[in-house]
BALOBA-1460 file (C-alpha; in Angstrom, 3 decimals):
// residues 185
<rec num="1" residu="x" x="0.000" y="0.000" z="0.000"/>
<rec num="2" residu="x" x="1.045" y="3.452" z="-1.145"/>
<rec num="3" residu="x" x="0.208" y="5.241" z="2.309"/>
<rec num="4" residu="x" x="0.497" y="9.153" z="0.261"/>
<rec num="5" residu="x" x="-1.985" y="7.747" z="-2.517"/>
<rec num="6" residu="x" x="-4.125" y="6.033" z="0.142"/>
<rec num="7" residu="x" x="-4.331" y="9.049" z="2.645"/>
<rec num="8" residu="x" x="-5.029" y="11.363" z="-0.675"/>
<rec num="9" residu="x" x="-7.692" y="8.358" z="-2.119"/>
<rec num="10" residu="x" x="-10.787" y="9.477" z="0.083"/>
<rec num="11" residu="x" x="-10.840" y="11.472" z="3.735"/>
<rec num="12" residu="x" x="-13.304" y="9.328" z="5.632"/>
<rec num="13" residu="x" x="-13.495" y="7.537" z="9.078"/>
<rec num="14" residu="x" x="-13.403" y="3.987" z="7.219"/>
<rec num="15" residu="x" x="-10.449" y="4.919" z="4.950"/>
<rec num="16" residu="x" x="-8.542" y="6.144" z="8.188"/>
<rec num="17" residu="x" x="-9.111" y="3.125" z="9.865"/>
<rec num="18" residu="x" x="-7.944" y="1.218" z="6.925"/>
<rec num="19" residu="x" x="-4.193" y="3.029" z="6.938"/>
<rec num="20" residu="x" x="-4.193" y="2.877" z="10.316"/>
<rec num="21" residu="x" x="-4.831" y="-0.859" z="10.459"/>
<rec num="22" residu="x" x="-2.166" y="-1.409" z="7.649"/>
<rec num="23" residu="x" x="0.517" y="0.391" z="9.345"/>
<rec num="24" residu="x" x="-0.635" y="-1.488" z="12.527"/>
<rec num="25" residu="x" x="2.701" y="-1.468" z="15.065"/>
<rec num="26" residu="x" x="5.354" y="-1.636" z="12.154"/>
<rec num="27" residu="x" x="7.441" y="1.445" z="13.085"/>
<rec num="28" residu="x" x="8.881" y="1.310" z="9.282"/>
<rec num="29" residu="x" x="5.322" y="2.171" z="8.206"/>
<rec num="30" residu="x" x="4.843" y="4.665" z="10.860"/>
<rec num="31" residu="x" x="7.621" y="6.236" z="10.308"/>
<rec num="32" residu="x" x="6.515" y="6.556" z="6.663"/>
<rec num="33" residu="x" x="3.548" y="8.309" z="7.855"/>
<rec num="34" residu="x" x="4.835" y="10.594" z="9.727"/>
<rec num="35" residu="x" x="7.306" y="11.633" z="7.278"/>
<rec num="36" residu="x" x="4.349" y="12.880" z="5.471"/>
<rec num="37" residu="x" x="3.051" y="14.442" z="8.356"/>
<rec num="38" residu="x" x="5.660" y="16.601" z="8.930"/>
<rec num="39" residu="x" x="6.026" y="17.528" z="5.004"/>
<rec num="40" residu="x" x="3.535" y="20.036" z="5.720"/>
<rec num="41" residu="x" x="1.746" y="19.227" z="2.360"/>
<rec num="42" residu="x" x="-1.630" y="20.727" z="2.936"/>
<rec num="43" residu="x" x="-4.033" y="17.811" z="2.143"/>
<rec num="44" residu="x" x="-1.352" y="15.201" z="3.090"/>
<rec num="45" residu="x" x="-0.990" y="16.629" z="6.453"/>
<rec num="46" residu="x" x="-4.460" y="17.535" z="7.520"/>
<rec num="47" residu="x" x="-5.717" y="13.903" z="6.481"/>
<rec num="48" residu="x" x="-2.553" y="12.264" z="7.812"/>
<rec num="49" residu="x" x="-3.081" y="13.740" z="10.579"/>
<rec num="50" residu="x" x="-6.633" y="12.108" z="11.354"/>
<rec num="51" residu="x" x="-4.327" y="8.914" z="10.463"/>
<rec num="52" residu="x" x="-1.648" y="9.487" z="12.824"/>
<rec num="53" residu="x" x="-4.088" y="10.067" z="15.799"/>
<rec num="54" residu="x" x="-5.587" y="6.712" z="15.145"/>
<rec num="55" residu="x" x="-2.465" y="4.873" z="15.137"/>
<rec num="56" residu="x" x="-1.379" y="6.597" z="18.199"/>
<rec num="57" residu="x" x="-4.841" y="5.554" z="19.807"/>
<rec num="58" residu="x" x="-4.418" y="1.992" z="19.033"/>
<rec num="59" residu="x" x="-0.199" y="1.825" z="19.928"/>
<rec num="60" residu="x" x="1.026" y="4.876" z="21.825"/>
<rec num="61" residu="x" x="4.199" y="3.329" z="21.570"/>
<rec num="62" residu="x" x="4.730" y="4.337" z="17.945"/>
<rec num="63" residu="x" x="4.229" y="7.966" z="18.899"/>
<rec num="64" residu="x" x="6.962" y="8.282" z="21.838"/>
<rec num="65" residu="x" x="9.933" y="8.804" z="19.327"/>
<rec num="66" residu="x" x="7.892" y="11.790" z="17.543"/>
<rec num="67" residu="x" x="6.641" y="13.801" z="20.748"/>
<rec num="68" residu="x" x="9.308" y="16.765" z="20.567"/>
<rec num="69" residu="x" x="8.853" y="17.057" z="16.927"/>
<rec num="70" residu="x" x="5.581" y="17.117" z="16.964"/>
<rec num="71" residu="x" x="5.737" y="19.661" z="19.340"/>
<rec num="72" residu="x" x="7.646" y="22.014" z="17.578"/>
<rec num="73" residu="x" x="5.879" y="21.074" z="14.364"/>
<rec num="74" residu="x" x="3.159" y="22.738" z="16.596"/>
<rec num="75" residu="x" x="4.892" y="26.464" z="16.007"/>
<rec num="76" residu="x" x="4.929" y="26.316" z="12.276"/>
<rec num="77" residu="x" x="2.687" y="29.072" z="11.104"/>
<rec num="78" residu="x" x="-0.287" y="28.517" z="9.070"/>
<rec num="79" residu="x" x="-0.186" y="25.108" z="10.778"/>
<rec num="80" residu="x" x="-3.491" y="23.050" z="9.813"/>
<rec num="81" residu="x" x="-6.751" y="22.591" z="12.503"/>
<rec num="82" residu="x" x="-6.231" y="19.090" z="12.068"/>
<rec num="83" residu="x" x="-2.901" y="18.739" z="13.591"/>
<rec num="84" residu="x" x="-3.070" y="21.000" z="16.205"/>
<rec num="85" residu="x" x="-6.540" y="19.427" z="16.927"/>
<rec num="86" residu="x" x="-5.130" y="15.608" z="16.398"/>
<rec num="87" residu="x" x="-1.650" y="16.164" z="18.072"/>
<rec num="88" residu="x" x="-3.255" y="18.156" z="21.088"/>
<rec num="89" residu="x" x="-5.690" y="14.719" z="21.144"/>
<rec num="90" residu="x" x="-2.785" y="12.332" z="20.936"/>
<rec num="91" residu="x" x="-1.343" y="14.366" z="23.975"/>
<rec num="92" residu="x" x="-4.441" y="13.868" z="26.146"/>
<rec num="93" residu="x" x="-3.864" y="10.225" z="26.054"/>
<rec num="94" residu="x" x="-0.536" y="8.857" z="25.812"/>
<rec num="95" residu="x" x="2.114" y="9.301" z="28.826"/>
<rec num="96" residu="x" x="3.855" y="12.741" z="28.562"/>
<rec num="97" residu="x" x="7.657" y="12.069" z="29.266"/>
<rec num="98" residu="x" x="8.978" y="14.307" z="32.396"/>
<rec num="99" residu="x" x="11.311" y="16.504" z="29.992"/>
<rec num="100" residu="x" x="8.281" y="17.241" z="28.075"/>
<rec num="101" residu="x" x="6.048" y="18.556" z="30.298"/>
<rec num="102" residu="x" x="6.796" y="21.846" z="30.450"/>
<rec num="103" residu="x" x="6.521" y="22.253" z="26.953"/>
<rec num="104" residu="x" x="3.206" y="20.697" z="26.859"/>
<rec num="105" residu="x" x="1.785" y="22.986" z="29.483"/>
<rec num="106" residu="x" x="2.922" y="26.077" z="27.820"/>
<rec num="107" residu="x" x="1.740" y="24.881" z="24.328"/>
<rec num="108" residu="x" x="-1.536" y="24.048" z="26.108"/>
<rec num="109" residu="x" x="-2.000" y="27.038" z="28.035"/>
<rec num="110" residu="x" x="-1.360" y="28.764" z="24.887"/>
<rec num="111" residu="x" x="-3.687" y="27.345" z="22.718"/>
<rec num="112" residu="x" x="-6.250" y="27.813" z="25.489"/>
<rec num="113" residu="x" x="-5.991" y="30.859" z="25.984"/>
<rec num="114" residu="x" x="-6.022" y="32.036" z="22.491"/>
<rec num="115" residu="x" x="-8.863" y="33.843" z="21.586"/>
<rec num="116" residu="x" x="-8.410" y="32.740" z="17.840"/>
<rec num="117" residu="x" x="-7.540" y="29.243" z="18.495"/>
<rec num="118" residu="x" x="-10.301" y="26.706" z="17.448"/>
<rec num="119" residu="x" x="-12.888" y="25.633" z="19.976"/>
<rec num="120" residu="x" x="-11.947" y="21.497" z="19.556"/>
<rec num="121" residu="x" x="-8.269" y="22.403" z="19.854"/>
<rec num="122" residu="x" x="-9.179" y="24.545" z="23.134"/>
<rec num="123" residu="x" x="-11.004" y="21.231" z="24.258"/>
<rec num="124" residu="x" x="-8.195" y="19.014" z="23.428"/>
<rec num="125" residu="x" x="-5.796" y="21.648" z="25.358"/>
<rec num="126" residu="x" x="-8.072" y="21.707" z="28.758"/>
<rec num="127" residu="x" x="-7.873" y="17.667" z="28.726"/>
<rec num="128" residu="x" x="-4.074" y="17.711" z="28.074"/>
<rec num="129" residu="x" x="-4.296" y="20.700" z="30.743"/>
<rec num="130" residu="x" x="-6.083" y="18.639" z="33.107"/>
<rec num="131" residu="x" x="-3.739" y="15.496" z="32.949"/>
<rec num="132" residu="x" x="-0.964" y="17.530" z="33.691"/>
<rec num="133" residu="x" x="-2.601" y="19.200" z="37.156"/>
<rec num="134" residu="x" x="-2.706" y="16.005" z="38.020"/>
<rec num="135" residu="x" x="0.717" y="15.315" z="38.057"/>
<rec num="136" residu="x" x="1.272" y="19.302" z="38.560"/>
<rec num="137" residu="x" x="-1.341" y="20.554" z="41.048"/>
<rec num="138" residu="x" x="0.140" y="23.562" z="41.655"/>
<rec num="139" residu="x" x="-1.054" y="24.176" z="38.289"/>
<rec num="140" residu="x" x="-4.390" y="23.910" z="38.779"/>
<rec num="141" residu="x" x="-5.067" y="27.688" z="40.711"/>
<rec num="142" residu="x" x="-3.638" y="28.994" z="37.422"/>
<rec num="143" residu="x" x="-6.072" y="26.727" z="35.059"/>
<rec num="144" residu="x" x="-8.905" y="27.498" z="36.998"/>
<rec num="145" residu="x" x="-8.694" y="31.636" z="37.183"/>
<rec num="146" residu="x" x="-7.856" y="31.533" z="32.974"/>
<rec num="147" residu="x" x="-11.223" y="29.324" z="33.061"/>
<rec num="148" residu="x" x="-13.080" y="32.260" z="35.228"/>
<rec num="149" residu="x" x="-11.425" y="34.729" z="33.266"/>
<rec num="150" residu="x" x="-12.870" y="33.102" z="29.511"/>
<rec num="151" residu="x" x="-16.200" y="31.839" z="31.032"/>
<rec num="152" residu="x" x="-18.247" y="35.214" z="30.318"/>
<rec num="153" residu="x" x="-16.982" y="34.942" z="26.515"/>
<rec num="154" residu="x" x="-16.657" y="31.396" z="26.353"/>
<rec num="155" residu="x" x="-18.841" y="28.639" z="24.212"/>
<rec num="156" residu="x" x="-20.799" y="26.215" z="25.353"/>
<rec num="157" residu="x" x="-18.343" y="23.351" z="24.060"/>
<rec num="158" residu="x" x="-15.434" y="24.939" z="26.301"/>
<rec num="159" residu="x" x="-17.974" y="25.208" z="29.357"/>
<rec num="160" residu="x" x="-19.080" y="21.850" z="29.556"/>
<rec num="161" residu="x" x="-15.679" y="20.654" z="29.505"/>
<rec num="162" residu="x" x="-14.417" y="22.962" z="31.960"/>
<rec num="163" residu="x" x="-17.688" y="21.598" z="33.732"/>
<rec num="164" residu="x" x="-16.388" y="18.002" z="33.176"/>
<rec num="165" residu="x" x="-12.382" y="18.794" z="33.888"/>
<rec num="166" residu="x" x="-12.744" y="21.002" z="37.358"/>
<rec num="167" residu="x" x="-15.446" y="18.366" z="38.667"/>
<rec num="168" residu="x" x="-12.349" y="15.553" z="38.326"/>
<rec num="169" residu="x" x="-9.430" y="18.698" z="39.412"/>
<rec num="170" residu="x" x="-11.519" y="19.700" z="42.780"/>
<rec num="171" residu="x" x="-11.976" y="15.894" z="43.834"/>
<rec num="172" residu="x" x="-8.141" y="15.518" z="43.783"/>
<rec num="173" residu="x" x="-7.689" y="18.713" z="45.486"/>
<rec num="174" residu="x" x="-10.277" y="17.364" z="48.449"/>
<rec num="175" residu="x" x="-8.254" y="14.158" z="48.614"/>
<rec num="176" residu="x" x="-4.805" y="16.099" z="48.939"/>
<rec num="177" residu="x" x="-6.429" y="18.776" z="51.561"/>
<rec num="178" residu="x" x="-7.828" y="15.647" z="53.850"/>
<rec num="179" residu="x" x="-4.411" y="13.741" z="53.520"/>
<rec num="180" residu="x" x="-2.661" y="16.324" z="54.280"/>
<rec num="181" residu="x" x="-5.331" y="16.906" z="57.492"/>
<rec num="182" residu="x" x="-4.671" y="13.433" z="58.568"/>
<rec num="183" residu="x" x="-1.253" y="14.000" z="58.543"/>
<rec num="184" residu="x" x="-1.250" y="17.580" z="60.502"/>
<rec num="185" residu="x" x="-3.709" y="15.699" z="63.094"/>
């Protein structure tokens, strides 16, 4: 399979699926694919992107070795909805190596807080956001007052998941305030 032609052949859930399940966990394949991804070929990338996401789904694994690229693939200008929308996705769910996750805040935090930034890419950044306060949750004051300060102005899409993502932030911050009062007792 010709994964250029095949990605360029039709943009559609089922033809996704089909790349992704021919690439499958062969990193040569992968790494074919994201070769294109990072060609920044309009069409290429914004479909391959859709491809990549799915792959990474189904075997994080195959994604580790791209992470920093992809993040500063993030800060090309112009950069398609698709992969800022499918590589902030990809972020939500795999493991986010130590070194990283710095980076990944401030990307996140960026994109959130951009009032031109797309609404599912704002999503995808408060999950990604979230995930990190829970390894960070001295993080978490900061989230929630750029929350307050984009609720008046903010769509519904961005409120129910700030709905959804302080609900699971303020139940870890009750567990760590009544550890640390059964320690201090």
């Amino acid at each position: 399979m010709n994964i250029r032609d095949e990605i360029l052949k039709e943009h559609s859930k089922k033809q996704t699926r089909k790349i992704a399940t021919y690439i499958g966990t062969d990193e040569t394949k992968f790494r074919e694919l994201m070769e294109l991804f990072f060609a920044n070929e309009y069409i290429v990338t914004q479909r391959g992107a859709w491809v990549v996401n799915e792959c990474a789904e189904k075997h994080p694994e195959l994604i580790r070795p791209y992470l920093k690229k992809m993040l500063d693939y993030l800060a090309t200008p112009d950069l398609h909805i698709a992969v800022k929308r499918n590589t902030m996705r990809i972020l939500h769910y795999v493991d986010i190596p130590k070194n990283l996750l710095g980076r990944v805040a401030t990307i996140s935090f960026d994109f959130y807080a951009s009032p031109s930034e797309a609404i599912a890419v704002k999503v995808h950044s408060m999950y990604v956001l979230e995930k990190i306060c829970k390894m960070e949750p001295e993080l978490i004051p900061e989230f929630r007052l750029l929350f307050e300060q984009q609720l008046p102005f903010a769509p519904p899409a961005i409120i129910a998941c700030g709905r959804k993502v302080f609900k699971k932030l303020d139940k870890l911050e009750i567990t760590k305030q009544n550890k640390q009062n059964i320690f201090n007792s």
